[in-house]
PQR file of N, CA, C, O and H, with PARSE charges and radii, in Angstrom:
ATOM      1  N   UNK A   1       0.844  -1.176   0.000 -0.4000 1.5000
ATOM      2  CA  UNK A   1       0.000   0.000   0.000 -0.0000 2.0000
ATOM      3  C   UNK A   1       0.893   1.244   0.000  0.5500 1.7000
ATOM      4  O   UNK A   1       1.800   1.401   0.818 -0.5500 1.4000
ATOM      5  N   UNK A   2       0.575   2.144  -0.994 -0.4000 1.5000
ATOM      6  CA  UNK A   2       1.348   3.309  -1.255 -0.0000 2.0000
ATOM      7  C   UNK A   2       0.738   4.439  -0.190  0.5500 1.7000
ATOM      8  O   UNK A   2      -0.436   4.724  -0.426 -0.5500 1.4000
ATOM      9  H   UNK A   2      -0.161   2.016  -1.658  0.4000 1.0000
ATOM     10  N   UNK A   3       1.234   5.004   0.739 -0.4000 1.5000
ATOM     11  CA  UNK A   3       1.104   6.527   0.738 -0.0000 2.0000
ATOM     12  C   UNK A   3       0.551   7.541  -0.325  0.5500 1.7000
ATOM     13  O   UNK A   3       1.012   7.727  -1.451 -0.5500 1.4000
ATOM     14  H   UNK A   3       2.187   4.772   0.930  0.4000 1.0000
ATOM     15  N   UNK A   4      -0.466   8.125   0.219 -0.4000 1.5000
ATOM     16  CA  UNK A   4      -0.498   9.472  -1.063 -0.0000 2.0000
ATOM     17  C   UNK A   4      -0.423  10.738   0.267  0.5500 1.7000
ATOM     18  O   UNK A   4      -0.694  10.640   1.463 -0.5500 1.4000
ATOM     19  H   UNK A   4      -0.841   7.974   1.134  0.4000 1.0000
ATOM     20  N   UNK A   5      -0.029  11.682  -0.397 -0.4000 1.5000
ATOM     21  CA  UNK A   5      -0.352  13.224   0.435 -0.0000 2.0000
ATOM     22  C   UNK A   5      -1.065  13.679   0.074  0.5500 1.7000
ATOM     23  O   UNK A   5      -0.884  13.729  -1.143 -0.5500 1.4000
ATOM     24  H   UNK A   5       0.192  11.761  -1.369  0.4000 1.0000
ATOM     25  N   UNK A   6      -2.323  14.352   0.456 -0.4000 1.5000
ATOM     26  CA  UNK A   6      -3.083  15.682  -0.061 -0.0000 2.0000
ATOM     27  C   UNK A   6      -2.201  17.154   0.114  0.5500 1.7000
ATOM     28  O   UNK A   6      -2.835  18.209   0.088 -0.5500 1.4000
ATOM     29  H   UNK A   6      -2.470  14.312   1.444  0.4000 1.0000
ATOM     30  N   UNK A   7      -0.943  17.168   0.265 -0.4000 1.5000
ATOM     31  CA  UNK A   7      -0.737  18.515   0.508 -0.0000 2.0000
ATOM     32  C   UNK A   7      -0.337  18.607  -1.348  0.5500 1.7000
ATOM     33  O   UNK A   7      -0.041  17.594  -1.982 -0.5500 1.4000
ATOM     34  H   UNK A   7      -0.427  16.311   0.286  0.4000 1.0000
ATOM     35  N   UNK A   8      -0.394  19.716  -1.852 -0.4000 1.5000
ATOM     36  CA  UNK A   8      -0.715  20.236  -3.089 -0.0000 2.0000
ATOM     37  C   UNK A   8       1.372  21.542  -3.055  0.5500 1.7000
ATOM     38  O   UNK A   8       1.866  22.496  -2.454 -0.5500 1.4000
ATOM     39  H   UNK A   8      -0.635  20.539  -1.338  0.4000 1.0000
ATOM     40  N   UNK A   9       1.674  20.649  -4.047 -0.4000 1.5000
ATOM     41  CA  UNK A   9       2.876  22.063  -4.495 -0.0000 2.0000
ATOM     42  C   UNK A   9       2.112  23.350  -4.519  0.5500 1.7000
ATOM     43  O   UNK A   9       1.070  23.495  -5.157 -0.5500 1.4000
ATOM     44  H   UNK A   9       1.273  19.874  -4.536  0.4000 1.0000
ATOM     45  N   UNK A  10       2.789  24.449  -3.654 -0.4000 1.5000
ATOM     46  CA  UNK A  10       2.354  25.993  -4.246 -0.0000 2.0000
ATOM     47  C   UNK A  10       2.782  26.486  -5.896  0.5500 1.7000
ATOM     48  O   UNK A  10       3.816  26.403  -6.558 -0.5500 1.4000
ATOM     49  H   UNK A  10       3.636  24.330  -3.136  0.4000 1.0000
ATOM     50  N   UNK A  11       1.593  26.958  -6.117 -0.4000 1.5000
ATOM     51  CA  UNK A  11       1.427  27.346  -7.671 -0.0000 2.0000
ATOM     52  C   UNK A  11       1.688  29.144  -7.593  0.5500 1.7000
ATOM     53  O   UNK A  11       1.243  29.954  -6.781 -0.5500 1.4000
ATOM     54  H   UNK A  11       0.753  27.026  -5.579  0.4000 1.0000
ATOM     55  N   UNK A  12       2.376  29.296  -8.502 -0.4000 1.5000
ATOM     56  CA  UNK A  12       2.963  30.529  -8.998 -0.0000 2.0000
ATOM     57  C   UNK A  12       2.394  31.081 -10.365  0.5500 1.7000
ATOM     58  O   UNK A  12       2.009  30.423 -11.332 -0.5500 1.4000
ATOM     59  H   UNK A  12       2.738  28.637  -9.162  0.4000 1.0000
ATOM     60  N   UNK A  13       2.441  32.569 -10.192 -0.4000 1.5000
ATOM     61  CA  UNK A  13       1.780  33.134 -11.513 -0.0000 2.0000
ATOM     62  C   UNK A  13       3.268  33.517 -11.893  0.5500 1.7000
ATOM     63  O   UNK A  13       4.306  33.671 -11.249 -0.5500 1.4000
ATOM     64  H   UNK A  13       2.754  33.103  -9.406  0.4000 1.0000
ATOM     65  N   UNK A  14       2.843  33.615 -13.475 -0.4000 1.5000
ATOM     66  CA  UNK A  14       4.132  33.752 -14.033 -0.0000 2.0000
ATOM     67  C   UNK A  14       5.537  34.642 -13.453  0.5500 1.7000
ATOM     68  O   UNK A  14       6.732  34.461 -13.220 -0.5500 1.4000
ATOM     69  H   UNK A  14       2.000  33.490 -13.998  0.4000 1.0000
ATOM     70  N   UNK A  15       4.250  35.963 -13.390 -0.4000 1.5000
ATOM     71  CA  UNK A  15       5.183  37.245 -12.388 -0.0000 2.0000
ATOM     72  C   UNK A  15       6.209  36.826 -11.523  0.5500 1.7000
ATOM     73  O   UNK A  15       7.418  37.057 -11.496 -0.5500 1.4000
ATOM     74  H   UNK A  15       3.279  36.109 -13.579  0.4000 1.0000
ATOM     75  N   UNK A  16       5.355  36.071 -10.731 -0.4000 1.5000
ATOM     76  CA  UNK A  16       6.270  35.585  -9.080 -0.0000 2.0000
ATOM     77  C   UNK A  16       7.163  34.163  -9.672  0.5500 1.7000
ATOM     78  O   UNK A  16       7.867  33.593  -8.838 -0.5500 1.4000
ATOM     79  H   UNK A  16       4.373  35.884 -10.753  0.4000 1.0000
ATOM     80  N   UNK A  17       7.138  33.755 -10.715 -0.4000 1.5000
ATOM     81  CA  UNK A  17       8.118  32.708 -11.076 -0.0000 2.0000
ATOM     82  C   UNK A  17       8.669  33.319 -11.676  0.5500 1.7000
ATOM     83  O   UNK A  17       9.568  32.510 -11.908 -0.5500 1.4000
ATOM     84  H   UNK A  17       6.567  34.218 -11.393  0.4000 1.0000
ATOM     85  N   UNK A  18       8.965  34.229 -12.240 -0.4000 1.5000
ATOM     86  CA  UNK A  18       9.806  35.281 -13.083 -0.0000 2.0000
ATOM     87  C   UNK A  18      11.208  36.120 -12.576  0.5500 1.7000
ATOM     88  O   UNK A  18      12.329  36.301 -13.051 -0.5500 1.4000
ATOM     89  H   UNK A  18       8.234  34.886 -12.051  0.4000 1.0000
ATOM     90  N   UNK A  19      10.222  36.673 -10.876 -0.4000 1.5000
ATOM     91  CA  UNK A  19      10.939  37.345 -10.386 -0.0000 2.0000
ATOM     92  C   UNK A  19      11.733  36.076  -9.066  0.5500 1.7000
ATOM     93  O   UNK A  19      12.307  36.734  -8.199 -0.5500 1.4000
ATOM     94  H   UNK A  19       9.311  36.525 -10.490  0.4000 1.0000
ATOM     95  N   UNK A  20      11.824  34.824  -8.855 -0.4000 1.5000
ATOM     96  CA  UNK A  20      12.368  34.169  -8.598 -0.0000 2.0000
ATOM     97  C   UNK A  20      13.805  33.785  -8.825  0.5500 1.7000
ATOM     98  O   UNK A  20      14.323  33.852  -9.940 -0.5500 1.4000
ATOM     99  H   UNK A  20      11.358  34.288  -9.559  0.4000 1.0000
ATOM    100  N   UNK A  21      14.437  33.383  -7.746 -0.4000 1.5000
ATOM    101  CA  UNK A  21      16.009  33.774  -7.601 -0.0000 2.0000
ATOM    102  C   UNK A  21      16.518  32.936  -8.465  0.5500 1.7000
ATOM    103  O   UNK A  21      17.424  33.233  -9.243 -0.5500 1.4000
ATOM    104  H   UNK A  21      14.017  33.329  -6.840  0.4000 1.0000
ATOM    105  N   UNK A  22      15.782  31.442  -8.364 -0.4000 1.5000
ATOM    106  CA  UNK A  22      16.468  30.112  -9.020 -0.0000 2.0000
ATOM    107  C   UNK A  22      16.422  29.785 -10.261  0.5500 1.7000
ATOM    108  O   UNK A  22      16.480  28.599 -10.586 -0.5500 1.4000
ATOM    109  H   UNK A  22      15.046  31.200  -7.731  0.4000 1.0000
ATOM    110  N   UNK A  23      16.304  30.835 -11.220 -0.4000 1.5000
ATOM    111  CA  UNK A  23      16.290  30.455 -12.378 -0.0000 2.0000
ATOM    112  C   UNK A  23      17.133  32.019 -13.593  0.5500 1.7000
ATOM    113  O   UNK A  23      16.944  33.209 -13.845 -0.5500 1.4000
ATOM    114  H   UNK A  23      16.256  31.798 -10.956  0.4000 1.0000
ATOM    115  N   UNK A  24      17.922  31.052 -13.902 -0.4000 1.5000
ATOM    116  CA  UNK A  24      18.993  31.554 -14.915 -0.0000 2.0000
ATOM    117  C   UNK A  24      18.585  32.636 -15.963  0.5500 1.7000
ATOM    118  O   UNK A  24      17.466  32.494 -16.455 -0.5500 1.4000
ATOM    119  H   UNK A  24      18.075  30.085 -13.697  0.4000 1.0000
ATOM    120  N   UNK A  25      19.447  33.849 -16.430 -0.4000 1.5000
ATOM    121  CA  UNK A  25      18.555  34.926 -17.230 -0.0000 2.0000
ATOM    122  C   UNK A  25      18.534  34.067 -18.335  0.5500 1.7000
ATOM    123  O   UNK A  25      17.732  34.577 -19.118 -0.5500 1.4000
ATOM    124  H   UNK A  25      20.356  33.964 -16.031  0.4000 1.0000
ATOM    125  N   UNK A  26      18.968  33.073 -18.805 -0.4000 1.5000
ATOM    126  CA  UNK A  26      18.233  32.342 -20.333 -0.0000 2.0000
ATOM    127  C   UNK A  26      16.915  31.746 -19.972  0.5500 1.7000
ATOM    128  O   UNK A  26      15.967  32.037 -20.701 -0.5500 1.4000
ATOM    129  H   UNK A  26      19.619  32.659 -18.170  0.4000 1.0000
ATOM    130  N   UNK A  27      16.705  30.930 -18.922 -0.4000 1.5000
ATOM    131  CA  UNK A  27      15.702  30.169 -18.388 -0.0000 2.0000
ATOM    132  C   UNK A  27      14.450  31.253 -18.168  0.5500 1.7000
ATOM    133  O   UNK A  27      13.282  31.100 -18.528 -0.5500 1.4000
ATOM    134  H   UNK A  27      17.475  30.694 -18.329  0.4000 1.0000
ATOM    135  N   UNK A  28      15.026  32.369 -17.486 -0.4000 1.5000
ATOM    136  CA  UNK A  28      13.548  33.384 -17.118 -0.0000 2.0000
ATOM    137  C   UNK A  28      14.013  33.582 -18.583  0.5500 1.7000
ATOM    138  O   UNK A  28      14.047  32.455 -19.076 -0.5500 1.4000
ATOM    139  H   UNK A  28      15.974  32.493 -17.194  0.4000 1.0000
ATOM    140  N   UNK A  29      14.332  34.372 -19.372 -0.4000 1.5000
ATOM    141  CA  UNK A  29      13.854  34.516 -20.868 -0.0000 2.0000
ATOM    142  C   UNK A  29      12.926  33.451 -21.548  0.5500 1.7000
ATOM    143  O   UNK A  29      11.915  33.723 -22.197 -0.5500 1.4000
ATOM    144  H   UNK A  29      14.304  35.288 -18.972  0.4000 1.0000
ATOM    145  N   UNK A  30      13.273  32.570 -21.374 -0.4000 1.5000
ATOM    146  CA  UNK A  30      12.033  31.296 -21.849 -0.0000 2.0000
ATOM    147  C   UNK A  30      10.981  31.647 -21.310  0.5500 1.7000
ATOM    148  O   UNK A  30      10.112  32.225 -21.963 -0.5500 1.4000
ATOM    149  H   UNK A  30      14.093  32.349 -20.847  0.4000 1.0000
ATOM    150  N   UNK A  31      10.790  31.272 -19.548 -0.4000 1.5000
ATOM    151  CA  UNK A  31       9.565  31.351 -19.019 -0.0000 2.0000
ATOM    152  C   UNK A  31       9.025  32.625 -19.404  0.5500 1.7000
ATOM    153  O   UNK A  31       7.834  32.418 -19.637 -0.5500 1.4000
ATOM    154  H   UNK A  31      11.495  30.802 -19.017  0.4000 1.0000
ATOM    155  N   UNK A  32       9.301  33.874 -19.595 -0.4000 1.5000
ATOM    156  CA  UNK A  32       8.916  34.835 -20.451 -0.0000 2.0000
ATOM    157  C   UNK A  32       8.075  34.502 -21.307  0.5500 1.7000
ATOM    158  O   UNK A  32       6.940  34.978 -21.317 -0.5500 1.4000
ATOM    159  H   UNK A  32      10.268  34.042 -19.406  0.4000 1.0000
ATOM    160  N   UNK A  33       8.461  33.708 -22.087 -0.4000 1.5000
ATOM    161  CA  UNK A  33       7.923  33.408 -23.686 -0.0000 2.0000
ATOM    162  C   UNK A  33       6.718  32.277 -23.397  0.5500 1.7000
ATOM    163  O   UNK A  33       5.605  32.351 -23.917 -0.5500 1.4000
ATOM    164  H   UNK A  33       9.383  33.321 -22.078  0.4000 1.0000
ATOM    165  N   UNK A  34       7.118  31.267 -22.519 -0.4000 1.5000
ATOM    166  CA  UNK A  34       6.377  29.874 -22.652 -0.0000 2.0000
ATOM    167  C   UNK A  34       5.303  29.746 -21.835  0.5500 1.7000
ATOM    168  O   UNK A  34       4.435  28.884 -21.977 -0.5500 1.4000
ATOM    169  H   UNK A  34       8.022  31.207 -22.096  0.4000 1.0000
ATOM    170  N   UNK A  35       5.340  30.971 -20.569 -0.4000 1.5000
ATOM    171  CA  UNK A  35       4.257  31.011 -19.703 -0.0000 2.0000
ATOM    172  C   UNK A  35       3.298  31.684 -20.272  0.5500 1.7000
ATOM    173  O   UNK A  35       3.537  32.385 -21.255 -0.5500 1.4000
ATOM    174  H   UNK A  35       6.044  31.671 -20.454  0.4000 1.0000
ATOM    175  N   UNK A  36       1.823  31.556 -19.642 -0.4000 1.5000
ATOM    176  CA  UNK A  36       0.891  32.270 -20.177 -0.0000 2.0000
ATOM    177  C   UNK A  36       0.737  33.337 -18.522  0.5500 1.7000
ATOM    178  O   UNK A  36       1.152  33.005 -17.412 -0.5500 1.4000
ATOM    179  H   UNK A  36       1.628  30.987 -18.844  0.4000 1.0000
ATOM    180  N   UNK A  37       0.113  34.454 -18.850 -0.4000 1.5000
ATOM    181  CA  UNK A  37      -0.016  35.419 -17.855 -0.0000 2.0000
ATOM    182  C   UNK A  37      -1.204  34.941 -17.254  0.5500 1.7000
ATOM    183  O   UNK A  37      -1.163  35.375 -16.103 -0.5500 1.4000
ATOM    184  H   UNK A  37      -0.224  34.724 -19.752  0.4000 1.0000
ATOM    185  N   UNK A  38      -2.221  34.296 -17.401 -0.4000 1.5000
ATOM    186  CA  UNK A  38      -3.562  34.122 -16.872 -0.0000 2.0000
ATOM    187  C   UNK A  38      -3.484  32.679 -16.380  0.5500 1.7000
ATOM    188  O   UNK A  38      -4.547  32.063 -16.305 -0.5500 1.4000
ATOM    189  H   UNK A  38      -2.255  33.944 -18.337  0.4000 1.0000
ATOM    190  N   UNK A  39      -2.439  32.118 -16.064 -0.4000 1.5000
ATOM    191  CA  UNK A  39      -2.564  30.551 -15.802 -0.0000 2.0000
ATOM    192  C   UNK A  39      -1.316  30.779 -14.253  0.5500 1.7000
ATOM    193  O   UNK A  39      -0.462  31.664 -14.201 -0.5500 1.4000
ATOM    194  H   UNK A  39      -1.575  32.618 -16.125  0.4000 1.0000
ATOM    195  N   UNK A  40      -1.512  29.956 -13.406 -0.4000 1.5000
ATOM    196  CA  UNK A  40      -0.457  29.708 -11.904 -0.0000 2.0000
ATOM    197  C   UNK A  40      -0.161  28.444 -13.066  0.5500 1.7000
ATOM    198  O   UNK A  40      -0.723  27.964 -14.051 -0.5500 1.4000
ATOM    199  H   UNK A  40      -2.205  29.237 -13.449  0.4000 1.0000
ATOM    200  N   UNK A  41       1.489  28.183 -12.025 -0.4000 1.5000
ATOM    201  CA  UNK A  41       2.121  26.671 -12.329 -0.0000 2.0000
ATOM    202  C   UNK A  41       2.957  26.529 -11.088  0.5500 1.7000
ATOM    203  O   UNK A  41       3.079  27.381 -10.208 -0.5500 1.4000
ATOM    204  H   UNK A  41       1.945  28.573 -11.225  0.4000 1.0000
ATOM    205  N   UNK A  42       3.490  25.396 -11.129 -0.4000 1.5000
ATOM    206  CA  UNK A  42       3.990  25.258 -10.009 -0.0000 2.0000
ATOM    207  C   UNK A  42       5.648  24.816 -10.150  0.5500 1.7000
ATOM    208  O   UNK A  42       6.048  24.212 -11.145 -0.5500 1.4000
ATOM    209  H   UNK A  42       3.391  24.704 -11.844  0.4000 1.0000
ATOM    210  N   UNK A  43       6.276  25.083  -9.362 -0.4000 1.5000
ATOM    211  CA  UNK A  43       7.885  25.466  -9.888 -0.0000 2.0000
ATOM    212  C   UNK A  43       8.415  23.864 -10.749  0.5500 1.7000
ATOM    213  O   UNK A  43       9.341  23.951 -11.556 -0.5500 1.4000
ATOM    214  H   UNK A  43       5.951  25.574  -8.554  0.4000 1.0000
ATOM    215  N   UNK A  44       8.042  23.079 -10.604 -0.4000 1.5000
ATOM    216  CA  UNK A  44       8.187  21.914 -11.333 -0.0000 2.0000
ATOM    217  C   UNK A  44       7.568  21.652 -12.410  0.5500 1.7000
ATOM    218  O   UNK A  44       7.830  20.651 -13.076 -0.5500 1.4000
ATOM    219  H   UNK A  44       7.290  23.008  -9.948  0.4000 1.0000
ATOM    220  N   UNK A  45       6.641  22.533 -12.741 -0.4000 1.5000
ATOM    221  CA  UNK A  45       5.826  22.191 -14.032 -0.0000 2.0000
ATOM    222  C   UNK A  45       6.821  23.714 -15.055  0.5500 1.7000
ATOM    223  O   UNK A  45       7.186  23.710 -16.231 -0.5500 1.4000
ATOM    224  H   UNK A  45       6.429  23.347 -12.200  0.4000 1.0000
ATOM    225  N   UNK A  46       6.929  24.468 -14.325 -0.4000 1.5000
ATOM    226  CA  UNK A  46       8.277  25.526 -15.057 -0.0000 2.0000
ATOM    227  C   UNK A  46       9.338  24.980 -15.399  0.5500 1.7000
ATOM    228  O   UNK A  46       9.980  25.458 -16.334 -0.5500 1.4000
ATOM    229  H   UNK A  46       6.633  24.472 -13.370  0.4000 1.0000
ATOM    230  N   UNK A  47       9.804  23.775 -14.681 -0.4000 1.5000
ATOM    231  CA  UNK A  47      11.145  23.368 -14.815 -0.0000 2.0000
ATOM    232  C   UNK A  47      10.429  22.445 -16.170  0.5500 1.7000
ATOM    233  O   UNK A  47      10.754  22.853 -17.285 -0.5500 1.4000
ATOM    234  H   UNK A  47       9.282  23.387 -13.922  0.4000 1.0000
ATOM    235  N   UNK A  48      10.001  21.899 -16.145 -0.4000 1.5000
ATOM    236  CA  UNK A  48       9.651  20.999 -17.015 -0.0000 2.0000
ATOM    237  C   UNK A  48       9.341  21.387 -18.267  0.5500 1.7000
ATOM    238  O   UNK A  48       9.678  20.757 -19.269 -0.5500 1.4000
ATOM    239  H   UNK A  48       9.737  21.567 -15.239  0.4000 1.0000
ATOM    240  N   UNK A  49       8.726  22.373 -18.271 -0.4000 1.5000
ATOM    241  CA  UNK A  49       8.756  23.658 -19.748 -0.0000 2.0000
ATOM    242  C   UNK A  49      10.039  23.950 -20.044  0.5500 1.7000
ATOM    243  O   UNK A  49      10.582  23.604 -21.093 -0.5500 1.4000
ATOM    244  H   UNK A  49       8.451  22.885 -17.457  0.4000 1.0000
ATOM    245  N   UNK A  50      10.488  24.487 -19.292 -0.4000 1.5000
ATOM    246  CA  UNK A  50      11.786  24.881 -19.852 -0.0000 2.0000
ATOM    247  C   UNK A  50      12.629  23.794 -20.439  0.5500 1.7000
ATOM    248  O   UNK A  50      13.113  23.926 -21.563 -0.5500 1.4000
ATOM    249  H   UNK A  50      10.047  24.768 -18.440  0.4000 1.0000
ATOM    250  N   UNK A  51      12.861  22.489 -19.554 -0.4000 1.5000
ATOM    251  CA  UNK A  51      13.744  21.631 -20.033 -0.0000 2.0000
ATOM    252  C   UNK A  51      12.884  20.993 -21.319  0.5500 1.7000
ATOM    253  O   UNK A  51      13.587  20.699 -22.286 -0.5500 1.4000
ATOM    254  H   UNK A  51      12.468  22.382 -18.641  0.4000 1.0000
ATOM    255  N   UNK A  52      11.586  20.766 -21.439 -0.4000 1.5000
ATOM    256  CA  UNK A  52      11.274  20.402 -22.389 -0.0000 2.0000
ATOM    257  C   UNK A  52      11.677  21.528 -24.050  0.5500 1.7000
ATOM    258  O   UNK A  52      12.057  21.105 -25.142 -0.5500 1.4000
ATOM    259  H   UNK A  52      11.014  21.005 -20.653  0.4000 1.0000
ATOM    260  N   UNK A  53      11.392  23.043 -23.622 -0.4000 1.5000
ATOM    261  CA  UNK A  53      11.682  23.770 -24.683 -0.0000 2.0000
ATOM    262  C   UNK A  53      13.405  23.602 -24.922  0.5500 1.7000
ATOM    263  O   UNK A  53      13.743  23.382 -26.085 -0.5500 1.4000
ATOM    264  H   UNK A  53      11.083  23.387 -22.736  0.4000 1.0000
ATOM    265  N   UNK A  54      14.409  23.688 -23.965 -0.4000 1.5000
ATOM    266  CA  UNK A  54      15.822  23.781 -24.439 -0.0000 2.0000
ATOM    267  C   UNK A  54      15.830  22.243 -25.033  0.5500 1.7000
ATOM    268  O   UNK A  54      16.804  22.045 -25.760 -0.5500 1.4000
ATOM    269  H   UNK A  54      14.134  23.866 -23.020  0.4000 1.0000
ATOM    270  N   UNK A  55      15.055  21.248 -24.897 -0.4000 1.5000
ATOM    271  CA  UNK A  55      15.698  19.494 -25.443 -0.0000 2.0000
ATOM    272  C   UNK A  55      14.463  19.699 -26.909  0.5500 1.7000
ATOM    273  O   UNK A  55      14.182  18.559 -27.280 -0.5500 1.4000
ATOM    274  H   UNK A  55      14.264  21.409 -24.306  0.4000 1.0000
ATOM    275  N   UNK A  56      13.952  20.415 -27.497 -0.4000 1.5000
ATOM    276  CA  UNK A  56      13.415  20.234 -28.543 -0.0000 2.0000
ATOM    277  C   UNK A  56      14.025  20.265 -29.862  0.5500 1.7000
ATOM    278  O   UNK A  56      15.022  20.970 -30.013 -0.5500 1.4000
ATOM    279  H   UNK A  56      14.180  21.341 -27.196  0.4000 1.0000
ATOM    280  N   UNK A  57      13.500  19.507 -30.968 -0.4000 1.5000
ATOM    281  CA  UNK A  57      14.189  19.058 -32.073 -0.0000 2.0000
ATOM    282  C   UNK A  57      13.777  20.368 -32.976  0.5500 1.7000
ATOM    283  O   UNK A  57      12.592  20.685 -33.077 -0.5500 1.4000
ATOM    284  H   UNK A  57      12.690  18.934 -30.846  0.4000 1.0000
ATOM    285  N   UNK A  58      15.101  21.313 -33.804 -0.4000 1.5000
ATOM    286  CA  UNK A  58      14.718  22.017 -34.611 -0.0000 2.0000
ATOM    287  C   UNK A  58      15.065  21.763 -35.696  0.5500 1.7000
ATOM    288  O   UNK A  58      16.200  21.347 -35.925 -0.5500 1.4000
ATOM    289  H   UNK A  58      16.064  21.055 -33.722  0.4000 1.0000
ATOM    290  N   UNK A  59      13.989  21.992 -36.803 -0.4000 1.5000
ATOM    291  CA  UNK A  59      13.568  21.428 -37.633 -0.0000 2.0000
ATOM    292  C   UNK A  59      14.410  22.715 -38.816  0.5500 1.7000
ATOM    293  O   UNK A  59      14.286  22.605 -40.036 -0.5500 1.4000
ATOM    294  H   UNK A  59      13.067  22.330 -36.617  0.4000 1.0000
TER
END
């Protein structure tokens, strides 16, 4: 039997993930681009954008 938690990651609007310490001026230049202004995410679903946009195949 697995454990689950109900506690929920805190979700961030772009702003406040923007102005966040842990992420590199190329990385906030992405999240710039890849976030939407009307949507929260949560710092792992940012990381995951980003690494998904820098590992994409250009065509």
């Amino acid at each position: 039997m697995t454990k689950s938690t109900s506690k929920e990651e805190p979700r961030f609007t772009k702003a406040q993930l923007l102005r966040g310490r842990g992420w590199s001026s190329r990385e906030r230049e992405q999240l710039a681009a890849l976030l939407k202004d009307e949507e929260s995410y949560t710092v792992q679903q940012a990381k995951r954008l980003n690494q998904t946009f820098a590992n994409r195949r250009v065509e």
